[in-house]
Wavefront OBJ file of the C-alpha trace (Angstrom):
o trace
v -52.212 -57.555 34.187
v -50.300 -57.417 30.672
v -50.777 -54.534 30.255
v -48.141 -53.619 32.937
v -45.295 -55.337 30.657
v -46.425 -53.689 27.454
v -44.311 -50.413 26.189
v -46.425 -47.342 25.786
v -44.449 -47.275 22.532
v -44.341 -42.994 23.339
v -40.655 -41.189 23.998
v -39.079 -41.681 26.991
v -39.941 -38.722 29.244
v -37.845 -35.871 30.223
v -37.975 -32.880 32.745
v -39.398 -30.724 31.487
v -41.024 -27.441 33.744
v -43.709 -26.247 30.981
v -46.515 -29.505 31.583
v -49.017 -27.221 31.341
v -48.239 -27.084 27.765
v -47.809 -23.130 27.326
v -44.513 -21.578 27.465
v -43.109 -19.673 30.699
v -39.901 -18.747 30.013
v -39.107 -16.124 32.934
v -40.252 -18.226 35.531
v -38.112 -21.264 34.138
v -34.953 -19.174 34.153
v -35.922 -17.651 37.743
v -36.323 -21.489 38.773
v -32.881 -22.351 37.030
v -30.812 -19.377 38.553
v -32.429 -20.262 42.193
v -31.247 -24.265 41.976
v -27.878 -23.108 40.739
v -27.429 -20.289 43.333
v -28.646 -22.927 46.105
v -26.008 -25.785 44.362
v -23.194 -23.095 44.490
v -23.812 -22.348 47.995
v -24.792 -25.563 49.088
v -21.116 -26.606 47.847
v -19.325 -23.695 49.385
v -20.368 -24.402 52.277
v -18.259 -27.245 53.288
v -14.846 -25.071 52.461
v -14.514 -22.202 55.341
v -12.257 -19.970 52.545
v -15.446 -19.608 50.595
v -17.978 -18.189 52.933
v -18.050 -15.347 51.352
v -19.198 -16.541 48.150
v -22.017 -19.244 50.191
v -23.049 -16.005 52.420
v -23.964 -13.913 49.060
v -25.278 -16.245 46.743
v -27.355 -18.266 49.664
v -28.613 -14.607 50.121
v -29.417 -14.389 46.791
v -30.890 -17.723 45.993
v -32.930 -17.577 48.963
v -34.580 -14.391 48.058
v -34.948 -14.935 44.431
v -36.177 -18.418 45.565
v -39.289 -16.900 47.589
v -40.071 -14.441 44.282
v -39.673 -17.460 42.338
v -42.357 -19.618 44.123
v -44.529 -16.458 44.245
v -44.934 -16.593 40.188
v -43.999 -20.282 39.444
v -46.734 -21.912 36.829
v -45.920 -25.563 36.897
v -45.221 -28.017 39.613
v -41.715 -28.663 38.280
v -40.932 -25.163 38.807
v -41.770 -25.228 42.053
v -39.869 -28.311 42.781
v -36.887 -26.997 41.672
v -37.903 -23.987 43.504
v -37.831 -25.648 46.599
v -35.023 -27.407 46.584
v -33.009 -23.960 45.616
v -34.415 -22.775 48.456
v -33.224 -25.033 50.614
v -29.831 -25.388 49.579
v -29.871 -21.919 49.368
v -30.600 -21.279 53.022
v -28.141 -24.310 53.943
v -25.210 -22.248 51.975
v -26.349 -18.922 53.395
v -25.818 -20.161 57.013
v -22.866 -22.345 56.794
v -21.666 -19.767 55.230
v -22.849 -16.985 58.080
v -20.730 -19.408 60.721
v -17.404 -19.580 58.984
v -17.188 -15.809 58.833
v -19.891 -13.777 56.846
v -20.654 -11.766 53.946
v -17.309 -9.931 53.908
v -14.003 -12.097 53.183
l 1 2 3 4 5 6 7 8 9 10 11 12 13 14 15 16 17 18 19 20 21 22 23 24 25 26 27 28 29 30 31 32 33 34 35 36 37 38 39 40 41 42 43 44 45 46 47 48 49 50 51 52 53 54 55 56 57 58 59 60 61 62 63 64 65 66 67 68 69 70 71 72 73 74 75 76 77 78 79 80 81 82 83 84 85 86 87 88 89 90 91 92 93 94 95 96 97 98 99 100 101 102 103
């Protein structure tokens, strides 16, 4: 097996969400916007003061999330659509328990 120790000799890879080779550039942004709504929410969920913010953009996340998946191309995309979505829906019902949509 020496082959196993050899370098490939290639770059050294990246994410990247277009490996099919053709450019999607609305579902990349629409995967973007979902992880960072689901981050934001995630995070604002463990302080009570900003349910508010958790309870909209959870909402938001998680609904753009679904839309997202719908028209995703690549299996990045979806990966980072899923884990939006998930955060998202964490966020959204943390945020839900310490007081709602309304501050």
């Amino acid at each position: 097996m020496p082959h196993v120790f050899r370098s490939t000799g290639g770059r050294p890879s990246r994410l990247r969400l277009n490996s099919d080779g053709r450019r999607h550039p609305v579902e990349n942004v629409l995967s973007v916007v979902t992880l960072a709504c689901g981050l934001i929410a995630f995070v604002s969920a463990f302080f009570p003061g900003a349910h508010a913010i958790g309870a909209w953009l959870g909402t938001v996340g998680f609904v753009g999330g679904f839309y997202s998946q719908y028209v995703s191309a690549t299996t990045a995309e979806r990966s980072l659509n899923i884990v939006g979505i998930v955060a998202s829906f964490v966020g959204v019902a943390f945020g839900i328990y310490h007081g709602g949509f309304y501050p």
